[in-house]
N, CA, C and O atoms as a Tinker XYZ file with bonds, in Angstrom:
   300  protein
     1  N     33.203000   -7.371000   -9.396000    73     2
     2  CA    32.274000   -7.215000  -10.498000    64     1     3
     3  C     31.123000   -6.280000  -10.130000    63     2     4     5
     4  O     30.660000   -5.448000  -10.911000    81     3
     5  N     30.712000   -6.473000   -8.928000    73     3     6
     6  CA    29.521000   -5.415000   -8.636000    64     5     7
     7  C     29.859000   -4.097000   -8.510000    63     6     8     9
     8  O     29.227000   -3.115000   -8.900000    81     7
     9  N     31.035000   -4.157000   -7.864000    73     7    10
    10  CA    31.320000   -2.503000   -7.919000    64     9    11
    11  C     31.760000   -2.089000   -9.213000    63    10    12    13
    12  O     31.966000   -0.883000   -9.076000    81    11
    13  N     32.087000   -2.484000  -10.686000    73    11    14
    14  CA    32.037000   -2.183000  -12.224000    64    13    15
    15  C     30.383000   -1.433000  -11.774000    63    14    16    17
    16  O     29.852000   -0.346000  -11.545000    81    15
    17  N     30.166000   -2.544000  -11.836000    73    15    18
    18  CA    28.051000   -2.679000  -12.058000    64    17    19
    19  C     27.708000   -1.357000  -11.843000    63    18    20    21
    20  O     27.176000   -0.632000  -12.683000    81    19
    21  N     28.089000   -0.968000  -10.440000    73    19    22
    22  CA    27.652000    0.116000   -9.536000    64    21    23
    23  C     28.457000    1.521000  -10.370000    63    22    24    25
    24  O     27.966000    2.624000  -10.131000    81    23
    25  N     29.218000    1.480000  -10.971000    73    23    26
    26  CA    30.156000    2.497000  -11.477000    64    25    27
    27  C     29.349000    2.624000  -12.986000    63    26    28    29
    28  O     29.415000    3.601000  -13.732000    81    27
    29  N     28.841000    1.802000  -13.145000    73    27    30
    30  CA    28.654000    1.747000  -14.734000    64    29    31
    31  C     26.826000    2.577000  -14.362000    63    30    32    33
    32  O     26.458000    3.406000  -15.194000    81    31
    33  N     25.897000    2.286000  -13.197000    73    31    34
    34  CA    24.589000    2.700000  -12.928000    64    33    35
    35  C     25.216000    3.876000  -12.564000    63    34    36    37
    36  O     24.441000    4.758000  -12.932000    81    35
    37  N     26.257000    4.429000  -12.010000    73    35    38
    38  CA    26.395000    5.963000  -11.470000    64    37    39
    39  C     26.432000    6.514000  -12.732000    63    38    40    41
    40  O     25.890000    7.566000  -13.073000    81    39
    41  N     27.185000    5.660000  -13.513000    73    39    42
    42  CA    27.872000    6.891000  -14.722000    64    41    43
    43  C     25.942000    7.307000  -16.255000    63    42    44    45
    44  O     25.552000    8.141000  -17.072000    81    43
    45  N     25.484000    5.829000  -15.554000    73    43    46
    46  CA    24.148000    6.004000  -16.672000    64    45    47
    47  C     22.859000    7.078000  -15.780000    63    46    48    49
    48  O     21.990000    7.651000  -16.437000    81    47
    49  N     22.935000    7.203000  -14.242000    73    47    50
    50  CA    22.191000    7.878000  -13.873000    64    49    51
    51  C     23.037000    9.477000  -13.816000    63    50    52    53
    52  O     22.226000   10.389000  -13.974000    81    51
    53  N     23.978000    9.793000  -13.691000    73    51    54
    54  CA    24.605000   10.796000  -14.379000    64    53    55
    55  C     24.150000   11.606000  -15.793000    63    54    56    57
    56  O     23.905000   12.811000  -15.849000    81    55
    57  N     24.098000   10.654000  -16.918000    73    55    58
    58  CA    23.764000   10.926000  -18.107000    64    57    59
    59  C     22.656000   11.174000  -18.215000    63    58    60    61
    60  O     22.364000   12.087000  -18.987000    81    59
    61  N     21.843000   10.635000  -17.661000    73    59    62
    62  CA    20.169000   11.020000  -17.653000    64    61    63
    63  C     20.050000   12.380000  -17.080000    63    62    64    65
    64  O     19.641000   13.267000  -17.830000    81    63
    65  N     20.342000   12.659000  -15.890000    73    63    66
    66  CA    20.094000   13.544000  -15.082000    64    65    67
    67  C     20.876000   14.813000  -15.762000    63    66    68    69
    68  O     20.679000   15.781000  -15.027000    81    67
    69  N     21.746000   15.208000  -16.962000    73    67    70
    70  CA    22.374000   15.944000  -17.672000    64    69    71
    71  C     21.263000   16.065000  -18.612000    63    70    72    73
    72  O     20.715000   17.166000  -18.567000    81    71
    73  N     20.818000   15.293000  -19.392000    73    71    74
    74  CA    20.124000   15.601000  -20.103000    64    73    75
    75  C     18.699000   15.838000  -19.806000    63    74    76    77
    76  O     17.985000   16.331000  -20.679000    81    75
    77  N     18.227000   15.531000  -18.652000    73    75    78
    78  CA    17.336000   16.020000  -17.491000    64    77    79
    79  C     17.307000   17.963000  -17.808000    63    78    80    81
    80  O     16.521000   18.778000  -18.293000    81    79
    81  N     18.780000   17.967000  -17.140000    73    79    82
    82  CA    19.202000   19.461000  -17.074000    64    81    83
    83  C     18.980000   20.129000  -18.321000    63    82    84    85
    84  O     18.394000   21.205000  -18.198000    81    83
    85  N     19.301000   19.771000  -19.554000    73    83    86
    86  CA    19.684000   19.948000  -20.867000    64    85    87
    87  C     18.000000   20.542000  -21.497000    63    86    88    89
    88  O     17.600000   21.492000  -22.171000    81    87
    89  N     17.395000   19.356000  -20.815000    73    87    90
    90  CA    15.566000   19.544000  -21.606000    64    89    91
    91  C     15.247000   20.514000  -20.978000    63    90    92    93
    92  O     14.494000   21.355000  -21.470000    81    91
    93  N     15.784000   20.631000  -19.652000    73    91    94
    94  CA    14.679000   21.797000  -18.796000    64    93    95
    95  C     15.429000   23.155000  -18.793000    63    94    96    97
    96  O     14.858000   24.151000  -18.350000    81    95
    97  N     16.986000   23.234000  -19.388000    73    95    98
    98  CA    17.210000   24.194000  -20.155000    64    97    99
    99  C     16.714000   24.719000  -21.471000    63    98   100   101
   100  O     16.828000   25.861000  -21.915000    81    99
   101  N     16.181000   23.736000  -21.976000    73    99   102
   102  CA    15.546000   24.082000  -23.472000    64   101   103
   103  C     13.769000   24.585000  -23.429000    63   102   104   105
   104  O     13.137000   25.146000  -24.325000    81   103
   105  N     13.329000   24.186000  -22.170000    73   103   106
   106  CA    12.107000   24.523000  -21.989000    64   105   107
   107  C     12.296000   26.123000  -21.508000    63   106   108   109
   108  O     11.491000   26.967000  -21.901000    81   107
   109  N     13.242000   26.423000  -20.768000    73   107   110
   110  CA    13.317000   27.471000  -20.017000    64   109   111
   111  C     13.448000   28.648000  -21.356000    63   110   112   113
   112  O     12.596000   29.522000  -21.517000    81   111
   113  N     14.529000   28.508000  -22.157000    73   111   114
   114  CA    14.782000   29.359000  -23.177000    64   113   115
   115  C     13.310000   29.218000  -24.187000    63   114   116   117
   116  O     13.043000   30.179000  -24.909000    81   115
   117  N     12.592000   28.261000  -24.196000    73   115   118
   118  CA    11.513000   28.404000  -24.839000    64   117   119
   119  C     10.550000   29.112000  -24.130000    63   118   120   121
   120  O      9.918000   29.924000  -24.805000    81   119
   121  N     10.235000   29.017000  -22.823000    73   119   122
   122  CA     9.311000   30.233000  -22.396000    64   121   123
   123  C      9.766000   31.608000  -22.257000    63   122   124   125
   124  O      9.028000   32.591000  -22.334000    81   123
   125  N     11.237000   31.629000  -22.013000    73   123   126
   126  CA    11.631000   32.934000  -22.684000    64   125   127
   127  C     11.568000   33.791000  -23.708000    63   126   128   129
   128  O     11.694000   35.012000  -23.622000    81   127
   129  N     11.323000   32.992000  -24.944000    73   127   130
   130  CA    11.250000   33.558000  -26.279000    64   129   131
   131  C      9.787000   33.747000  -26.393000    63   130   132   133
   132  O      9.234000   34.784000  -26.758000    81   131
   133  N      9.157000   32.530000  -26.009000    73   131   134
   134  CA     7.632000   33.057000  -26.127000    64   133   135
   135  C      7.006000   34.484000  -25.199000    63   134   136   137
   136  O      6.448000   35.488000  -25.640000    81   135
   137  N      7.323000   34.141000  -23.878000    73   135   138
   138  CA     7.449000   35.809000  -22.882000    64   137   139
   139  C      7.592000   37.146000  -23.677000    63   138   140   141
   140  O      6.897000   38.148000  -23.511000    81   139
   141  N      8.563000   36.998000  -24.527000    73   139   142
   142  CA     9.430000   38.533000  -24.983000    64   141   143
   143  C      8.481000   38.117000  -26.641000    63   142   144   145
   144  O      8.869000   38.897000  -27.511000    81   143
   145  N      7.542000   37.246000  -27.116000    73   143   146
   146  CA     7.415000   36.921000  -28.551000    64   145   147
   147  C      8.562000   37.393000  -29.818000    63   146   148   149
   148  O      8.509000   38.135000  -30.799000    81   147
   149  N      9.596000   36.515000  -29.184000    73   147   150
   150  CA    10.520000   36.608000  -30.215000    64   149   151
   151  C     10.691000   35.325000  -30.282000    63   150   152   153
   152  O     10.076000   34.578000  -29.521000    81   151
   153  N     12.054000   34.604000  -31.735000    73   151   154
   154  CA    12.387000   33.401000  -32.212000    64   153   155
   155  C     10.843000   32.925000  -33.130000    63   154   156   157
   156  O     10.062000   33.397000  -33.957000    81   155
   157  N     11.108000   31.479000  -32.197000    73   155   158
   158  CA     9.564000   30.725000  -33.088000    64   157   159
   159  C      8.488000   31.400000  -32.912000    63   158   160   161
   160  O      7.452000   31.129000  -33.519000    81   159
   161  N      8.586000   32.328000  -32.092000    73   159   162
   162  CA     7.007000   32.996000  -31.647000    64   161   163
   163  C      7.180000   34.483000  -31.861000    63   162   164   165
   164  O      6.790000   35.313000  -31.040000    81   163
   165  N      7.704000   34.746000  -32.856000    73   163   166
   166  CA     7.801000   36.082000  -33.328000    64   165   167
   167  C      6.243000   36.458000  -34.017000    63   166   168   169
   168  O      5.964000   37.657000  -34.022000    81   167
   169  N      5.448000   35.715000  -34.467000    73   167   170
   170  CA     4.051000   35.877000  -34.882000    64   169   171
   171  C      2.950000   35.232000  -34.627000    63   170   172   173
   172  O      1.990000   34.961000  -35.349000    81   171
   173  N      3.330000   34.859000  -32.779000    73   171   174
   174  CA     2.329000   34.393000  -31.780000    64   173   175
   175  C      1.635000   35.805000  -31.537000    63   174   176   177
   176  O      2.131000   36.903000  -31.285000    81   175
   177  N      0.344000   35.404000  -31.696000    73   175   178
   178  CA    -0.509000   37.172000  -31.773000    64   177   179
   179  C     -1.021000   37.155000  -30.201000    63   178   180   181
   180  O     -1.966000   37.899000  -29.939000    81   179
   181  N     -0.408000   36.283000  -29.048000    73   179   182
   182  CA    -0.686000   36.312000  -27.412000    64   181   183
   183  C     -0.102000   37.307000  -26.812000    63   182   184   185
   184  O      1.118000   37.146000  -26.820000    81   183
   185  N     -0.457000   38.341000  -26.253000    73   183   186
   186  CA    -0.340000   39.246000  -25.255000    64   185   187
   187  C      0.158000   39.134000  -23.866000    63   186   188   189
   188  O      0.857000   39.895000  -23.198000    81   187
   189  N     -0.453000   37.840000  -23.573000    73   187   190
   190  CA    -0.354000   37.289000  -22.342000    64   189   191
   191  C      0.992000   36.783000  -21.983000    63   190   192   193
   192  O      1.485000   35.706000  -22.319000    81   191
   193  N      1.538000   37.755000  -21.221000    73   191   194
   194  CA     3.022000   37.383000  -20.762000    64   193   195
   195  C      3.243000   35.925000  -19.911000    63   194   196   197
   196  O      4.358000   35.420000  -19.781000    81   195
   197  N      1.852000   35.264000  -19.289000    73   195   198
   198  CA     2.019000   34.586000  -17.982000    64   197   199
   199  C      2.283000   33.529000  -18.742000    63   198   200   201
   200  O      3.355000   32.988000  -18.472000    81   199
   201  N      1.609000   33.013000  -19.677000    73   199   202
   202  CA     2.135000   31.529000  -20.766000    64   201   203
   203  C      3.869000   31.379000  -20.733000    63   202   204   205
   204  O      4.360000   30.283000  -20.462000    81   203
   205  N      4.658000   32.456000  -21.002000    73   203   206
   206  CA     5.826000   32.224000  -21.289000    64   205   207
   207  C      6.597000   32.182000  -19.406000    63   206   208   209
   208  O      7.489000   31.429000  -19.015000    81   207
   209  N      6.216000   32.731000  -18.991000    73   207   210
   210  CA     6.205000   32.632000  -17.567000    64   209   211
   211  C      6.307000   31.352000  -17.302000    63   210   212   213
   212  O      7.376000   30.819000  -17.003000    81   211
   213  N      5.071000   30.677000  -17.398000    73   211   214
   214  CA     4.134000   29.341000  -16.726000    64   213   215
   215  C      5.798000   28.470000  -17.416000    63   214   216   217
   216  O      6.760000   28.161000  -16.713000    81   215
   217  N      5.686000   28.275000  -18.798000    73   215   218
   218  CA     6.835000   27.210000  -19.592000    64   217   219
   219  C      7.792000   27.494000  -18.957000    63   218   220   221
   220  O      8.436000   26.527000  -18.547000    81   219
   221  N      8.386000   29.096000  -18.541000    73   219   222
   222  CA     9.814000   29.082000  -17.751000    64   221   223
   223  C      9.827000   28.423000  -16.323000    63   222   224   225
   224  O     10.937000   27.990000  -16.014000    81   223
   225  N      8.497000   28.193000  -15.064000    73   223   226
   226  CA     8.531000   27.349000  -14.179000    64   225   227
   227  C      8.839000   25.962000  -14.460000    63   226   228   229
   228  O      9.797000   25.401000  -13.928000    81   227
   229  N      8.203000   25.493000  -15.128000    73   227   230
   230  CA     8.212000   23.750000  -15.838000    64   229   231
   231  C      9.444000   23.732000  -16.052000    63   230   232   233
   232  O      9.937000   22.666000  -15.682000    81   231
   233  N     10.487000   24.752000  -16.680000    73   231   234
   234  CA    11.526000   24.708000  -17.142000    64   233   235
   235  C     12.552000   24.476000  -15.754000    63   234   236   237
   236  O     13.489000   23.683000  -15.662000    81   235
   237  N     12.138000   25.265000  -14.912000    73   235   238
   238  CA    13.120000   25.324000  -13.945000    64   237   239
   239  C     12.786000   24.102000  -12.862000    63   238   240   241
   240  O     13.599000   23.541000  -12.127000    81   239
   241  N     11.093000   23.803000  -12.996000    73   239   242
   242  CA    11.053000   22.374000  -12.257000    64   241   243
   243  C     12.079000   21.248000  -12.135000    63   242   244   245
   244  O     12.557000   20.579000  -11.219000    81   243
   245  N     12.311000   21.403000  -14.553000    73   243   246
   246  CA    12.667000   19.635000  -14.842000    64   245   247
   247  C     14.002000   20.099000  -14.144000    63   246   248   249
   248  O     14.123000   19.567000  -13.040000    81   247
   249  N     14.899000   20.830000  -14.436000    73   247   250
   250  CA    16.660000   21.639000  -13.466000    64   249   251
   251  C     16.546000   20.963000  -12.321000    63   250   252   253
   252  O     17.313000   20.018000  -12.135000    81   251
   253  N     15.535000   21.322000  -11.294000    73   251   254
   254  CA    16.072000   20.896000   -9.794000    64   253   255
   255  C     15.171000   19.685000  -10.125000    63   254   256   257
   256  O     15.971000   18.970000  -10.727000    81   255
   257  N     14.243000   19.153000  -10.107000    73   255   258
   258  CA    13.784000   18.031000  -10.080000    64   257   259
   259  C     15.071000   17.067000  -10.185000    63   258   260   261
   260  O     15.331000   16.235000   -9.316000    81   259
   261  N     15.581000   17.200000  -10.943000    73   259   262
   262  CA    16.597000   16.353000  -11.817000    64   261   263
   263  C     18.263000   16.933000  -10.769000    63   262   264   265
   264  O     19.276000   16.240000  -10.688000    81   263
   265  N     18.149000   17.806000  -10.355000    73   263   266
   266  CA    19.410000   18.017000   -9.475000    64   265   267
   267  C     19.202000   17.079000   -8.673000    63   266   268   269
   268  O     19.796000   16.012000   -8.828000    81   267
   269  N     18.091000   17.318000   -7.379000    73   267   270
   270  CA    17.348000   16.722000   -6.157000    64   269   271
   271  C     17.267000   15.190000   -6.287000    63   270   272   273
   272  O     17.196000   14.351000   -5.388000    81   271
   273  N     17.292000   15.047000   -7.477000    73   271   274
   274  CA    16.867000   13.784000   -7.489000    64   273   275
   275  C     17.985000   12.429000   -7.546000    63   274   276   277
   276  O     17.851000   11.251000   -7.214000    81   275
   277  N     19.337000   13.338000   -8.232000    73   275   278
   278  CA    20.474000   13.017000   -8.309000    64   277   279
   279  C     21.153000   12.657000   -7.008000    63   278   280   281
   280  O     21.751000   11.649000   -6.630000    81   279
   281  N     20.854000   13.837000   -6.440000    73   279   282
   282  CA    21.634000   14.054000   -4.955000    64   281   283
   283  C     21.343000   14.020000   -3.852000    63   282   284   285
   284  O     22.070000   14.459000   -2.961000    81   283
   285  N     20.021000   13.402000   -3.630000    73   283   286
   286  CA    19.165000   12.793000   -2.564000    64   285   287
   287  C     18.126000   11.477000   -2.566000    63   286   288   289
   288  O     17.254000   11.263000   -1.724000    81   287
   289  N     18.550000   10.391000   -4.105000    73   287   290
   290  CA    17.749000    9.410000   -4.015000    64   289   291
   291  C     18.246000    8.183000   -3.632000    63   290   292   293
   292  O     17.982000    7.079000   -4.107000    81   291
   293  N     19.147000    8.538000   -2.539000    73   291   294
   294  CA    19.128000    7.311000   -1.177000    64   293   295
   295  C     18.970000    7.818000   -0.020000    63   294   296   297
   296  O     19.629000    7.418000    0.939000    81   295
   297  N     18.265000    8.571000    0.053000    73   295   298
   298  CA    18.027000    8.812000    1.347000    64   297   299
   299  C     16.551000    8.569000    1.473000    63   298   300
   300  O     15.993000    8.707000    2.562000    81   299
């Protein structure tokens, strides 16, 4: 029965950590569009390239945060 248990916590910390990936893909393409002011931010009147920059780090944080965290939290 425990090893179900244990199969059933791999398969739910799996799913998280995808959609982990999933958000911090969606952040990433959002500081992209803001960077280049295209999509939703086609009539953001900001100049400042580093904003869309800054959202694409955060973006690539939640990615490995969420890799690392998968694949090194028993150690």
């Amino acid at each position: 029965m425990a090893r179900n248990k244990s199969r059933i916590e791999q398969a739910v910390s799996w799913l998280f950590t995808i959609c982990r990936i999933v958000v911090g893909i969606v952040v990433i393409k959002t500081g992209f569009d803001l960077a280049r002011g295209a999509g939703s931010f086609a009539f953001y009147t900001s100049d400042n390239i580093m904003t869309g920059v800054f959202v694409m780090v955060i973006g690539v944080y939640f990615v490995f945060s969420s890799i690392t965290r998968q694949f090194f939290e028993d150690e």
